[in-house]
N, C-alpha and C positions, 0 to 999 in steps of 0.2 A: 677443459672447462665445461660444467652442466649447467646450461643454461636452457630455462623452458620457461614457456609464455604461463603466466597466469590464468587460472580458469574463468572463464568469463559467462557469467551465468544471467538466462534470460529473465529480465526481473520486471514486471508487471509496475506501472508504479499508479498507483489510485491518489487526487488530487480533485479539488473543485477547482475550477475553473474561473473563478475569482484570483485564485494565485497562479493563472498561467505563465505571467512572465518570472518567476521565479521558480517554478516548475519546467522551464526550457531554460531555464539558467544550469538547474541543476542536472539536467539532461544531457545539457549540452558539454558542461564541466568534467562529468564524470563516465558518462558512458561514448558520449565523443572524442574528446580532449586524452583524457586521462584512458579509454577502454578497459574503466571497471566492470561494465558487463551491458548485456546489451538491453535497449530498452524498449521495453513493449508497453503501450497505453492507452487508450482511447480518448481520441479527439484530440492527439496531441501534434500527427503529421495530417496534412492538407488529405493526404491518400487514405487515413482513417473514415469507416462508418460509421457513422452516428448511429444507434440503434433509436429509432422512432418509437418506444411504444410504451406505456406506463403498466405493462402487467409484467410485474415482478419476476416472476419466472421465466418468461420467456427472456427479458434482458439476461436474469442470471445465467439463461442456457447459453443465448448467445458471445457474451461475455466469456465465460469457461470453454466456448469450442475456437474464438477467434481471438482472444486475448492472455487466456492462463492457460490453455490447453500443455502449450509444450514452456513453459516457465515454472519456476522451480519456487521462487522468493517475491512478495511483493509486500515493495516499501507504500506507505501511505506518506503523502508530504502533508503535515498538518500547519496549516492557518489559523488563522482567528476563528473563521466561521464553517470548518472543514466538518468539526461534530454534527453540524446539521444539518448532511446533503443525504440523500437517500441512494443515490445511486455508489457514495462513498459506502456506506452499509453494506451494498449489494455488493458489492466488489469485496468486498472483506468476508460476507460472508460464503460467495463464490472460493473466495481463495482457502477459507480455513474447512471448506466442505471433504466430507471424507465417503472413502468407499469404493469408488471403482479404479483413482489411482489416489497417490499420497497428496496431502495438503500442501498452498505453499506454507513456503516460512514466515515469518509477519515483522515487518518491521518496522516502526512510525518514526520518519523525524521532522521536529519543529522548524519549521520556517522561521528565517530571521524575522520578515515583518510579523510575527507573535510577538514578540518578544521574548522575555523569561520562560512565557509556562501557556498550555492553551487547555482547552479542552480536549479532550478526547474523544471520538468517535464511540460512542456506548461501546457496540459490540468490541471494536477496540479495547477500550478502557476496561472488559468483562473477559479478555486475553493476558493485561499487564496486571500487574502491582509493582508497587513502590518496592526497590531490593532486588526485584526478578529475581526472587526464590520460588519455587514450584509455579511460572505460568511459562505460557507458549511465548507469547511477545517480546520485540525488544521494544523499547523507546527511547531516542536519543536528540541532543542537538545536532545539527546538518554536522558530518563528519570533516573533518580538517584535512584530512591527507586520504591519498587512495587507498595508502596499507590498511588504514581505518575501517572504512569502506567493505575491501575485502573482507576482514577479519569479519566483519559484521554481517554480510551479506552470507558468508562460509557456514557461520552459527544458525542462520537460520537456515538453511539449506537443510543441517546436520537435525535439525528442531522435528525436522518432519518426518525421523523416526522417535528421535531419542526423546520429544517433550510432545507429542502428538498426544498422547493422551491427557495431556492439561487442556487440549483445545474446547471451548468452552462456543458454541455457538446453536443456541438453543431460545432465542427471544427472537419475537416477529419480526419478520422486515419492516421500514419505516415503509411507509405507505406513498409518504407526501414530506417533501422537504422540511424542519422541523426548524424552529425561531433561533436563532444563531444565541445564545447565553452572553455574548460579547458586545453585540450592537444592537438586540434586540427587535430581531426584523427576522422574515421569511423572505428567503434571498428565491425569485424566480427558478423553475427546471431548469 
């Protein structure tokens, strides 16, 4: 009989913090319960550092040496009001950064309280199109089953040679958290 573990790959997950309890739901689901891969995030274990600082670069440094460094894939969990965090920005665009090693692979999925359909993270939404023919991005509803999962997380793994040059991340960083398009507010750093 061959039997071998499935690859379990360290996956970055970027999330506003408005959806935490559904972002430790899915945490806890799929890379605890289920050991679809392991999960790397900021601010999401008691043991995580906060990076204190509002100049962009220096988050994105420390972000990419203490969070994406050795991660391969990072899912975005998108909410209602996810398109309008800056630090969600920064984290996408830390992760689709190229040059001294490979980008991650990009993956966004819609939170149940969205509902149907959410906005998009710009630079997000500047990675996908509708069909995902020629972009980097996936986009999906929260996956059902773990083979799911895998399957999905494997693709973009494979993204960051075989669609890296679709990766599109060339617009400013957000500066300052930007008016949520769904409830019409500036949700607090």
């Amino acid at each position: 009989m061959n039997y071998y573990e499935p690859i379990r790959r360290k996956v970055f997950i970027s999330f506003h913090q408005k959806d935490r309890p559904e972002v430790d739901a899915f945490i806890e689901e799929w890379a605890n319960r289920q050991g679809v891969f392991i999960a790397k995030a900021l601010g999401v274990s008691d043991n995580d550092d906060f990076i204190k600082s509002t100049k962009p670069e220096y988050v994105m440094s420390q972000i990419r040496a203490k969070y994406l460094e050795d991660s391969t894939v990072t899912v975005v969990l998108i909410g209602t009001c996810t398109h309008s965090r800056r630090y969600v920005d920064w984290e996408i665009k830390a992760s689709l950064r190229q040059g001294e090693t490979e980008p991650n692979g990009l993956i966004g999925f819609l939170l149940p309280s969205a509902g149907q359909r959410a906005h998009l993270p710009p630079r997000f939404q500047e990675n996908w199109q509708q069909g995902e023919h020629n972009c980097y991005a996936r986009y999906r509803f929260c996956p059902q089953t773990a083979q799911e999962l895998r399957e999905l997380i494997e693709d973009a793994h494979d993204a960051r040679t075989s669609r890296a040059h679709l990766i599109k991340n060339t617009q400013d960083m957000m500066k300052n958290n930007g008016i949520c398009k769904v409830c019409n507010l500036t949700h607090p750093a």
